[in-house]
N, C-alpha and C positions, 0 to 999 in steps of 0.2 A: 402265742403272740398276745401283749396285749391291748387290751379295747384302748379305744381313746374315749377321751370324755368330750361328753354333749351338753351344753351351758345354756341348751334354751328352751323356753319351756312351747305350752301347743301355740299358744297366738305369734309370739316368737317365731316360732318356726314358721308358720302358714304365712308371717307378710317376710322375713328373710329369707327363709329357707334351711335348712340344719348345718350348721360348718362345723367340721370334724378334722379329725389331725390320725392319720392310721401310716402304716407301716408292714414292709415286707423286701422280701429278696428273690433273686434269679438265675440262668444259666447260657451256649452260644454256640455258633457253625465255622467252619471255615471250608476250603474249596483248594483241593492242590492243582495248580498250571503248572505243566511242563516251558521254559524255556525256549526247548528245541526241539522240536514235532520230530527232526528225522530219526532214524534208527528203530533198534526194536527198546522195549522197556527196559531195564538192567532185572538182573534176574535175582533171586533174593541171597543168592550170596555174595551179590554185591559186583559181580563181573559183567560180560554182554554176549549175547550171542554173538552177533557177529565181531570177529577179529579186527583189530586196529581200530574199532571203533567207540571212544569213550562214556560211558553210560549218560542218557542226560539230567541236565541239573537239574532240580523242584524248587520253584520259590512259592512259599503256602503264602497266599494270599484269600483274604477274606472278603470272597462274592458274594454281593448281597441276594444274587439268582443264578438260578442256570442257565437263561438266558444269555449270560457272556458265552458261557463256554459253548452255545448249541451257534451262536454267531460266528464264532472263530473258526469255527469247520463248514458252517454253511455254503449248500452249494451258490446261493444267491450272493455272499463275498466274493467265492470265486470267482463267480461269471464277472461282475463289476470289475477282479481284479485283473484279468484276463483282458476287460474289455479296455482299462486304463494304459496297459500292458502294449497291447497290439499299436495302440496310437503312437507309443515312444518306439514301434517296430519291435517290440519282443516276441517269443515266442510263448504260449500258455502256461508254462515251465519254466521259462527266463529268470536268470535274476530280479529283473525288475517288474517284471509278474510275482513274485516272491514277498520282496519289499513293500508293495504297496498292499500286498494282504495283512502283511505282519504289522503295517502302520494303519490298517483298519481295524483291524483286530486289539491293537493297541488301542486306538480311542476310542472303541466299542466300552472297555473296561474302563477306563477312563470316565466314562461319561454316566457306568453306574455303578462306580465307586463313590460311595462318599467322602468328604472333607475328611473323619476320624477311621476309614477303614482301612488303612494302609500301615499300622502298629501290627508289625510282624509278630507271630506267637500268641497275640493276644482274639481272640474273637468277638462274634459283635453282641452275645450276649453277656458274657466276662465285660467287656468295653461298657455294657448297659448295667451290670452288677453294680460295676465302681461306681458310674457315677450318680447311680441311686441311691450309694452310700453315702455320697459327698452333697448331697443332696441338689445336684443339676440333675433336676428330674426332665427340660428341655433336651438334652443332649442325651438322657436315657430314656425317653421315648425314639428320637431318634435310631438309636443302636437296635434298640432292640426289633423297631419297622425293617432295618436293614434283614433279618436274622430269615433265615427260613424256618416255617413253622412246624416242620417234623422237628426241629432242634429246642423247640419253646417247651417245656415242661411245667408244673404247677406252679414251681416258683418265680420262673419267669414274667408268665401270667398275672402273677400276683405282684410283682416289683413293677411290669409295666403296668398296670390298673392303678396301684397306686400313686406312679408317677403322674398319668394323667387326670387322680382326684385331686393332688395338690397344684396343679395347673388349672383348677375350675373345669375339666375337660368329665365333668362326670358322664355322660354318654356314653365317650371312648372307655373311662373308668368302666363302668357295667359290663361294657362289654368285653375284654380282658377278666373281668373276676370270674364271669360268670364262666370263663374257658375254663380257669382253674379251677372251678368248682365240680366243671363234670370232672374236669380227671380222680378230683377226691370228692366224690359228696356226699361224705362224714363227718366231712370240715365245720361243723358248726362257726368255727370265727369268719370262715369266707363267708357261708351263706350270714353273716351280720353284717361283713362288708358290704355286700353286696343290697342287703335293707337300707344301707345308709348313703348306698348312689341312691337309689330309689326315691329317698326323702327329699335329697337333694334336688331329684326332677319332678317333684313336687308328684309323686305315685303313691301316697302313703298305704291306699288298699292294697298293693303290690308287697309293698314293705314290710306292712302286717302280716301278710301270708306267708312270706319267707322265716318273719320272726315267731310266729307260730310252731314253724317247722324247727327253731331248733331246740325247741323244748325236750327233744329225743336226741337231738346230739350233744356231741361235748363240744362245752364254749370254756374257754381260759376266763373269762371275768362275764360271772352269772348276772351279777349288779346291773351291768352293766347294759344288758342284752332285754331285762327286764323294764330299765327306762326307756330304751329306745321305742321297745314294744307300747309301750305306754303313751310315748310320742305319738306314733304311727296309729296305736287306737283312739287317741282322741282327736288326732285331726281326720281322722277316716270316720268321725262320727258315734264310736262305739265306746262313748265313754262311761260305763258301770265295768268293761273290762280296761279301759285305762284306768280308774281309781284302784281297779284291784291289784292293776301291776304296779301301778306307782307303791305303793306299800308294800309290797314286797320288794322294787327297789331300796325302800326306806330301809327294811331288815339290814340290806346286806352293803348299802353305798349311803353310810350316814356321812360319809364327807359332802353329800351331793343333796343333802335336805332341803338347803333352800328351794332349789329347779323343784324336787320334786313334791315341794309344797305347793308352790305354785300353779302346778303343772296337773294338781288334784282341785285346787280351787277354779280351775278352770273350767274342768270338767263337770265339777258341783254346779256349779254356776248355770251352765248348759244344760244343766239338769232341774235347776229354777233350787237346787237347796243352796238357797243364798246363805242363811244363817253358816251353817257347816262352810261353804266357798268362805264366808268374811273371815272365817276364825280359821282356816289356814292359811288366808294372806297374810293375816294378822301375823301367825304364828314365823311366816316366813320376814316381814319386815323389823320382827324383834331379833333375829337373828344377822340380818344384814340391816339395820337404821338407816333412813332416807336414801334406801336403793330405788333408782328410777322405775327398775321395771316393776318392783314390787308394791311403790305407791301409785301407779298408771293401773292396777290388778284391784289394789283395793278399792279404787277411787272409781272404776267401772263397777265395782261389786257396791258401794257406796248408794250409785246414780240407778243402779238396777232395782235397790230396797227402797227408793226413796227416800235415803239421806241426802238430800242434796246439798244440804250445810256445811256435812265432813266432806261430799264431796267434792265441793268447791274451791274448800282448805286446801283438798290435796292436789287437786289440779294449777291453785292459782301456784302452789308452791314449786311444782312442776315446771311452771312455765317461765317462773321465774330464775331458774337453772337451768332451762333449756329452751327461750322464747321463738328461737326460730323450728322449733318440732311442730311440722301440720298439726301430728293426733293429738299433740299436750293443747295446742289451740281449739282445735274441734272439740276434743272434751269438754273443753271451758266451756265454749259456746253452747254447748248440748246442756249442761248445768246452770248456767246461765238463767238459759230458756225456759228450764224447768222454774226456775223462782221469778219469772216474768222481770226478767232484768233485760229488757227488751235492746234498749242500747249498747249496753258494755257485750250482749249476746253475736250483735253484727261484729263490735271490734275485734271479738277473740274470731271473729267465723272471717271476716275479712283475712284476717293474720293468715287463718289456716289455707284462702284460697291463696293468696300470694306465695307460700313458700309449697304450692304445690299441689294442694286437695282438689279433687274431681269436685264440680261443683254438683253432678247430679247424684250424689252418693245424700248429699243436702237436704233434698227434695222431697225423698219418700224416710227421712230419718222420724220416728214418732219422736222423739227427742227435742226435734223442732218446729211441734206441728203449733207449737203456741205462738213463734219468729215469724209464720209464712203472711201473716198478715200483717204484719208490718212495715212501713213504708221503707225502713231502711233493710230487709231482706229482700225485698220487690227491687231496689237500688241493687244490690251486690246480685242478683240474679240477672240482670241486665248489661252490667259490665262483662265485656268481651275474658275470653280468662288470657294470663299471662303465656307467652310461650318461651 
């Protein structure tokens, strides 16, 4: 199988979240109803034990439990139909004691059949196959909920997991991978699936540790398995082994340079080697020119060295391609601050509480400990915030 690609680097991740694009396939149950309860079974040459009496017919129908069939015989039907029975003067055996079993029984099924379970021949994990190929992954979740779970095997597992990562349902995702994981866990590409629900519910130590583990098994795309790692190590905090994995990404996913430049300046950075962080953003924004996320990378890398000049530059120019972005405002304001542009520091900080920014994030930023005495931050802390 192979990996999908991940386009965002650690800060990236840690305010979205990691969105990924993966893929897999499955397999389904059915349940044969007899028709005609009387007689005995036919017998397998095809005749009946008892004479004159014609073998009964099977229509395979796909129950989504055995609860139908443990209703249809239930002695608590009978009694009900017995007692319906007796009211119209039947007898327990009557026809019309008969009748109103068979039409309990009927809406028994009725009522836990689904809308798509009634496609004769087909079953309801084949039913969840298809349309996980046609990509209604809503309708193959479905199918495959109907299905009984002796019938679910790894692959099914894995098509309904998937279905519900492409739905945002990562919870339900994990839980489905991680079925299929125990039936194989050799699987190096599940257990990577399964790092990338993780990342998604914001588990990154979780994520790490799975990704750790598949450094012994076999993964379809190595590249690939080593950025994630990289991911999940630096937003887990353990970033001298995310710088090592990002380079080794680099070896083998040079299509994926930029993310993974940035994604090592980030680390550097946290690690206060600012020089080494600037010359990988650096090196990341010559390769993609005036990419947002990559001058918002340097332009914090900027504000952290005490450039506050260039990083001015790169904020004002930021905001001027994207003026309703809180961070591109807050930053402003944060550089601003630094070069005691006491005024234009409240305009861009104003900007950033309107389209959104927590005002007490503000308050303890050293960034802005030069604004707090100012009349016009004492103003914009006093304003109610938007809702």
């Amino acid at each position: 199988m192979k990996a999908f690609n991940l386009r965002l680097t650690i800060n990236e991740a840690a305010r979205r979240g990691v969105l990924v694009h993966l893929q897999g396939e499955a397999m389904t149950p059915f349940f044969s109803l007899p028709e005609d309860r009387r007689g005995s079974a036919p017998e397998k040459g095809g005749g009946s034990k008892r004479r004159g009496v014609k073998p009964p017919r099977h229509t395979v129908l796909p129950l989504p439990d055995a609860q139908v069939k443990n209703a249809c015989a239930s002695s608590k039907l009978r009694a009900v139909a017995t007692r319906w029975g007796a009211r119209l003067g039947d007898s327990p055996n009557g026809p019309y004691t008969k009748m109103i079993r068979v039409g309990i029984c009927l809406l028994a099924i009725i009522l836990f059949l689904s809308p798509q379970a009634v496609s004769a021949g087909q079953t309801a994990v084949e039913r969840g196959m298809k349309f996980f190929r046609e990509g209604n992954y809503q309708e193959a979740m479905k199918s495959f909920h109907v299905s009984r779970p002796r019938d679910l095997n790894k692959e099914a597992y894995m098509a309904w997991g998937l279905s519900a990562f492409r739905l945002g349902k990562f919870q339900s995702a994990l839980l489905k991978l991680e079925k299929a994981f125990k039936i194989d866990p050799a699987d190096g590409n599940l257990l990577t699936l399964i790092a990338q629900c993780q990342l998604n519910l914001q588990k990154p130590l979780e994520a790490l540790k799975n990704l750790r583990a598949t450094e012994k098994l076999k993964v379809s795309d190595r590249g690939e398995a080593y950025f994630l790692w990289a991911v999940s190590a630096g937003l887990a905090g353990s970033h001298e082994e995310a710088i090592e994995k990002f380079q080794s990404a680099l070896a083998l996913k040079p299509d994926k340079e930029f993310e993974i430049r940035l994604g090592m300046a980030d680390s550097l950075k946290e690690l206060k080697l600012l020089d080494q962080a600037g010359e990988q953003a650096e090196r990341a924004l010559r390769l993609r020119p005036g990419d947002p996320l990559g001058m918002e990378r340097l332009g914090l890398i900027h504000l952290k060295m005490g450039r506050y000049g260039e990083a001015e530059r790169m904020f004002d120019d930021l905001v001027r391609v994207n003026p309703n972005s809180a961070v591109n405002q807050y930053n402003l304001a944060c550089v601003r601050a630094r070069l005691g542009k006491q005024a234009e520091a409240c305009v861009s900080l104003k900007s950033a509480f309107a389209f959104g920014l927590d005002r007490a994030s503000a308050m303890n930023d050293e960034d802005l400990a030069g604004l707090k005495e100012a009349d016009c931050f004492k103003e914009l802390m006093k304003e109610p915030p938007r809702r």
